[in-house]
C-alpha positions as CSV (number, residue, x, y, z in Angstrom):
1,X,87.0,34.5,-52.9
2,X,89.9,35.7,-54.7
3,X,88.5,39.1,-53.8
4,X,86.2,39.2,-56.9
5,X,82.9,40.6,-55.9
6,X,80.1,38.9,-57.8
7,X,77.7,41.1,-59.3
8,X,75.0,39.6,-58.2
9,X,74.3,39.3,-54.7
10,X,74.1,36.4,-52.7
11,X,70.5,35.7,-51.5
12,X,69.7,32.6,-49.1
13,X,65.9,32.4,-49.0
14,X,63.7,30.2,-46.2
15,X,60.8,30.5,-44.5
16,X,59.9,30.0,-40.9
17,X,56.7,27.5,-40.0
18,X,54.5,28.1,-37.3
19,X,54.6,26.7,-34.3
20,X,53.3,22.9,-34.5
21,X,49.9,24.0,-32.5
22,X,49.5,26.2,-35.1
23,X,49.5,23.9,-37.8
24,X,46.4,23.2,-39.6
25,X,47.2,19.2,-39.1
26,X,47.1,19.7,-34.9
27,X,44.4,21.8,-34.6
28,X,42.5,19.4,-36.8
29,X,43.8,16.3,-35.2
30,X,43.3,17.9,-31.9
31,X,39.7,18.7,-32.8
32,X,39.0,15.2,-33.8
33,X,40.2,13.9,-30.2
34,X,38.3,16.4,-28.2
35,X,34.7,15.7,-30.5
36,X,35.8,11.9,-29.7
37,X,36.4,12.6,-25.7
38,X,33.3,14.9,-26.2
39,X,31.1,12.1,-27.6
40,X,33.1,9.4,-25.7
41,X,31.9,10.8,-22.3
42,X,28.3,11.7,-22.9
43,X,27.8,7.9,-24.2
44,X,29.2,7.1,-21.4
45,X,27.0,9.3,-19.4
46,X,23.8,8.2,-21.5
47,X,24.7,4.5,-20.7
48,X,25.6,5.3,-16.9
49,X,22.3,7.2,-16.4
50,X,20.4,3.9,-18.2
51,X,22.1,1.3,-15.7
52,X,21.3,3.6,-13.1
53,X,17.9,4.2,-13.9
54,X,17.2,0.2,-14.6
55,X,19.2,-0.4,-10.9
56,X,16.3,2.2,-9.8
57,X,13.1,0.7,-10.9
58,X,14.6,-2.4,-9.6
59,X,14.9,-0.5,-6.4
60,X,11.4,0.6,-6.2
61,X,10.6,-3.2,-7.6
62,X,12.0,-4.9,-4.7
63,X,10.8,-2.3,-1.9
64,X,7.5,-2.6,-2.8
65,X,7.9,-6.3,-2.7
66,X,9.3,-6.4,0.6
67,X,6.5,-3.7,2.0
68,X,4.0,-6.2,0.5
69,X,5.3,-8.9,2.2
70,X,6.1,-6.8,5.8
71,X,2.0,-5.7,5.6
72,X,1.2,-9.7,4.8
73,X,3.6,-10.7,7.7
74,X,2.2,-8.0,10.0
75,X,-1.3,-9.1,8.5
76,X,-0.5,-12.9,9.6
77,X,0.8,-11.8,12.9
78,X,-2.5,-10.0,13.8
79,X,-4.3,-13.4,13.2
80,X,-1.6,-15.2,14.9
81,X,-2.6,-13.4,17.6
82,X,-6.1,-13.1,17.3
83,X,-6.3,-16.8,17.4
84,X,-3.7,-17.5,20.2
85,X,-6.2,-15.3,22.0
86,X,-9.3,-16.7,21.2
87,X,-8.1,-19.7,21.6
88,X,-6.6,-19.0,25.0
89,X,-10.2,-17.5,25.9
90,X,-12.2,-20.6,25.0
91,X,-9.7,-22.6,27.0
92,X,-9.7,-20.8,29.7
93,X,-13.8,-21.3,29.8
94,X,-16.2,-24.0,30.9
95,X,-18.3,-24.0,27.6
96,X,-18.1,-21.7,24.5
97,X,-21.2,-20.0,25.0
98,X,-19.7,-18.7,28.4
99,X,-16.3,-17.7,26.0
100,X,-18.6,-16.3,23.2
101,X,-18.3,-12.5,24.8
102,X,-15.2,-12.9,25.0
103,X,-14.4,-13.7,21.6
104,X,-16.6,-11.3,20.4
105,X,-14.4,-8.5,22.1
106,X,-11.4,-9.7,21.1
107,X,-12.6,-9.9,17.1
108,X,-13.5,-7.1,17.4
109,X,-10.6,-4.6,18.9
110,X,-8.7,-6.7,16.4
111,X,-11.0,-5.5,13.3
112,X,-11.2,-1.7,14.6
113,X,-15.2,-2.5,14.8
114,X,-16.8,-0.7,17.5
115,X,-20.0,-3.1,17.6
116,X,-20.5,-6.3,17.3
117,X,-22.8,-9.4,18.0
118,X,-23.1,-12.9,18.3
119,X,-26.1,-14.1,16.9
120,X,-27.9,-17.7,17.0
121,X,-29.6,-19.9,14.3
122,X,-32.9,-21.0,16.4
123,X,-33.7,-24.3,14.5
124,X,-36.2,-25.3,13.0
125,X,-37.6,-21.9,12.0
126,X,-34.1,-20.6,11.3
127,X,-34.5,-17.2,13.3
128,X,-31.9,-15.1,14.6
129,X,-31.4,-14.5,17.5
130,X,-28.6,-12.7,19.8
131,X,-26.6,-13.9,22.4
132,X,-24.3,-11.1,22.8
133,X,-23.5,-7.4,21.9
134,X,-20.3,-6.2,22.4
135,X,-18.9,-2.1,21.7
136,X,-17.2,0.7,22.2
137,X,-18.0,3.0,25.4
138,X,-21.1,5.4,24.6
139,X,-21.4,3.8,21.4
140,X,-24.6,2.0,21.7
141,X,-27.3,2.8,24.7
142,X,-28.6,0.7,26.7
143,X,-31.9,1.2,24.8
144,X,-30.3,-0.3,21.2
145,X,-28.7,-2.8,22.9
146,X,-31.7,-3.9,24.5
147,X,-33.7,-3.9,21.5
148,X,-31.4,-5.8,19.7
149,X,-31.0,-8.4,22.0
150,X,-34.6,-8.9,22.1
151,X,-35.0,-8.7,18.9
152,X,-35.6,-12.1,16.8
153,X,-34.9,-12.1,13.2
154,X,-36.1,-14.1,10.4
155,X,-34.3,-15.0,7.1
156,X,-33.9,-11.7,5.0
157,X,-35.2,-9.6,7.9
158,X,-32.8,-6.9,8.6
159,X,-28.8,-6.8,8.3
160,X,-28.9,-10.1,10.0
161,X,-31.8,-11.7,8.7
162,X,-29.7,-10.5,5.1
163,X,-26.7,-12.6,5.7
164,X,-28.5,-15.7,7.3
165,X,-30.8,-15.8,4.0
166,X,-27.8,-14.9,1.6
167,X,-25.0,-16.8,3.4
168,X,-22.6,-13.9,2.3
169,X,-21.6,-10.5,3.7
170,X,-24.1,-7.6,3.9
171,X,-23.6,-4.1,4.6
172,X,-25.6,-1.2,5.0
173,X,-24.5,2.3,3.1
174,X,-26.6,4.8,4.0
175,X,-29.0,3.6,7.5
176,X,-31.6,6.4,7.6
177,X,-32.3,5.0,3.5
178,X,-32.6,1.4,3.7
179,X,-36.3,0.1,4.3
180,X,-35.1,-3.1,5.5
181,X,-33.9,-2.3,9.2
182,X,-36.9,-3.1,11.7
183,X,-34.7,-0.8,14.2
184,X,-34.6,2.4,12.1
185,X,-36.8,4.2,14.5
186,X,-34.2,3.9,17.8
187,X,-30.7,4.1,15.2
188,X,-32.0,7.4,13.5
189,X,-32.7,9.0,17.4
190,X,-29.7,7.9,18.9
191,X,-27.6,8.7,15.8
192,X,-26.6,5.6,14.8
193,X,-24.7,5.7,11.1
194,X,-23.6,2.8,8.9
């Protein structure tokens, strides 16, 4: 001050810090919140993808309830009808013999069958025989027809002879195989199949 120079020199020493994003602190803390958000979100996502996933076999759960219950309401509106009709036909007729063909066509368009027939418990020797045969156009000929309507049938004789005996359904799986169909001959010519 007094102009005496000092013989040593005057040094000031300090050092500059980096930037704060540069510090070892930030990047570490900001590494922490990004593994957090990272994790944070894909929990998320897992638990998302879960509720999802349950709300889905719910879904399917329910739909397939309600197309169960459409086929049963459609299935109880067929025989709704069936009987309004059948009903409506044995009104509509002086006896139910004189309804009986009737009946028989309306079963079976209802049922997809393209022949049926009504047969008749004879008493007391409990034979079978048929009051009517209903079908399909150029399903059955005349000849079948005939034959089957003539035809008497006693218990375990035949497909019908099989239910009157049995009380219970009968079918037939392969016709040109079964040894119990007195009308084999006429089916297998005319092509007649189970």
């Amino acid at each position: 001050m007094d102009g005496v120079q000092s013989q040593l020199p005057a040094t000031v020493s300090f050092s500059i810090l980096p930037p704060v994003w540069q510090r070892w602190w930030f990047v570490g803390l900001a590494t922490v919140l990004i593994l957090t958000a990272v994790i944070g979100f894909d929990r998320y996502r897992v638990a998302r993808m879960k509720e999802l996933g349950v709300a889905l076999t719910e879904s399917h759960k329910l739909t397939k309830a309600l197309t169960e219950q459409d086929a049963e309401l459609h299935r109880a509106n067929k025989a709704l009808e069936l009987e309004y009709a059948i009903t409506r036909t044995l009104a509509e007729s002086a006896a139910p013999t004189a309804a009986a063909p009737g009946v028989l066509q309306l079963i079976c368009e209802s049922l997809g069958w393209e022949v049926g027939a009504i047969w008749n418990v004879a008493q007391p020797a409990q034979s079978l025989r048929c009051l009517d045969v209903w079908h399909v156009p150029d399903v059955l000929t005349p000849e079948f027809e005939a034959l089957t309507r003539q035809r008497i049938f006693l218990p375990g004789e035949g497909l019908p002879g099989r239910v009157l005996a049995s009380g219970e359904a009968h079918w037939i799986p392969e016709l040109k195989q079964d040894t119990n169909f007195p009308r084999i001959a006429i089916a297998v010519k005319e092509g007649l199949q189970s």
